[in-house]
Each structure stands twice: as C-alpha cells, then as structure tokens.
N, C-alpha and C positions, 0 to 999 in steps of 0.2 A: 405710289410715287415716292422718290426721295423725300427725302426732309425740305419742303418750298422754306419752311422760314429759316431755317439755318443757312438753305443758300441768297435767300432772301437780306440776309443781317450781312454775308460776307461782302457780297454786293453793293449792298449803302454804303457800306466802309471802306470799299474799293473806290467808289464814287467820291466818296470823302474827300480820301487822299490824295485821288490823283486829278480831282479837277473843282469837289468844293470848298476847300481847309477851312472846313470852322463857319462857314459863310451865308445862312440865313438866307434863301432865294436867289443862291447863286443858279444859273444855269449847267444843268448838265447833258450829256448824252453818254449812255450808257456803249464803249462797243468792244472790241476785241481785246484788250487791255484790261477793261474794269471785269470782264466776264472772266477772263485767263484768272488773273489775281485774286481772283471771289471764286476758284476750281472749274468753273463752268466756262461751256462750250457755247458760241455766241450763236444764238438761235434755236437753241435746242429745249423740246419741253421745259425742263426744268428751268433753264434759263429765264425763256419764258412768262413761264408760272411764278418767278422771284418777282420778275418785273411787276406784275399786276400784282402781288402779295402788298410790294411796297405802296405801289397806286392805292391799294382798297384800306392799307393802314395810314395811309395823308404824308408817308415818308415823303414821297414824292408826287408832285401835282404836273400836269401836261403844261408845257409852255406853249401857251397857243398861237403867242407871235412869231415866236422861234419855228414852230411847224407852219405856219401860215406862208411866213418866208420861203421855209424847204420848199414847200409846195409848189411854190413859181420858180425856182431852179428849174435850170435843168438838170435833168438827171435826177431828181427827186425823190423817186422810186426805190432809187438804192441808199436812199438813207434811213438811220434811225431816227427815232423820236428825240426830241429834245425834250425834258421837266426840270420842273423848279427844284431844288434841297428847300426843306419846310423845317421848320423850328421842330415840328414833333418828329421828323429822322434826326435831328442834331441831337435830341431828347430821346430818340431810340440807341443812336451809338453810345449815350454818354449812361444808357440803363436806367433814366429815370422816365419807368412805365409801370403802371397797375398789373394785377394778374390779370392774365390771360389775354396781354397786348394792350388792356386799354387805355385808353389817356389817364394820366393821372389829374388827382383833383383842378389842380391849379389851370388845366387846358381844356376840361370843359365848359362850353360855353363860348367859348373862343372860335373865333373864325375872321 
C-alpha cells in the first residue's frame, strides 16, 4: 500500500488549515476538500487507512456528541464522522515527536 503516514500527516494538515487553526479540540470532519488538499481521494483505501493511522496515533479522537447528533439526522448515513484535533496532532504538525511516532517525554502519561 502507499505510504498511510505520509498521506496520513498531509491530511492533519489539511484539517488544520481549513477547519482547526491551531485549536486544541476543536471539532472537525474530514471530507472532499481536506482529502483533495492532502492528494487523496475521499473514501478511497488510502484515504481511509490515513484516517484510522491518525485515530490509532491520538491525532484525532471520535466526537461522540457530534456523531451521536449525526446519528438522529436525517440522512445520517451519508455523513462523515465528526473528531476532535488533540494537542498530540498540533504536536505532530508542529514535529515535536519521538522516533518512530511516539509521544514525546513531556505526553506520557497524559491523558
């Protein structure tokens, strides 16, 4: 498969810009814009596979009020997920991470 973290990193950044500036649990949703601008095509493996990379690094955590909402919409179905931007994605764009992804000193332990 592609490179998941490379389009995984374009992605955050995409996300950044266009919906969290800088913003600590701001809410986002990832959809045709943030994928276009991160290279990626919305729904497609890769794309994907970026999303849950960031999930399983704590870049981004589920907004469970935000989907709890979708969920009673109508039309529901055809939406994306809503997540939170977490201090350790602000701390992945800005490159302050251990090798090989891990949190640095100062964020573990943290939660």
């Amino acid at each position: 498969m592609a490179d998941v973290e490379g389009a995984a990193q374009r992605l955050l950044r995409a996300l950044n810009e266009n919906q969290a500036h800088d913003r600590e649990g701001a809410e986002v949703e990832p959809g045709e814009q943030e994928a276009h601008d991160a290279g990626l095509r919305p729904g497609s493996p890769l794309y994907r596979a970026a999303v849950w990379w960031l999930l399983d690094k704590g870049a981004l955590v589920p907004d469970r009020e935000a989907n709890a909402r979708a969920r009673n919409a109508a039309g529901a179905q055809h939406r994306d997920f809503a997540f939170r931007f977490t201090r350790r994605g602000l701390d992945m764009l800005r490159g302050v991470t251990g090798e090989a992804g891990e949190s640095c000193p100062q964020e573990r332990g943290q939660h």
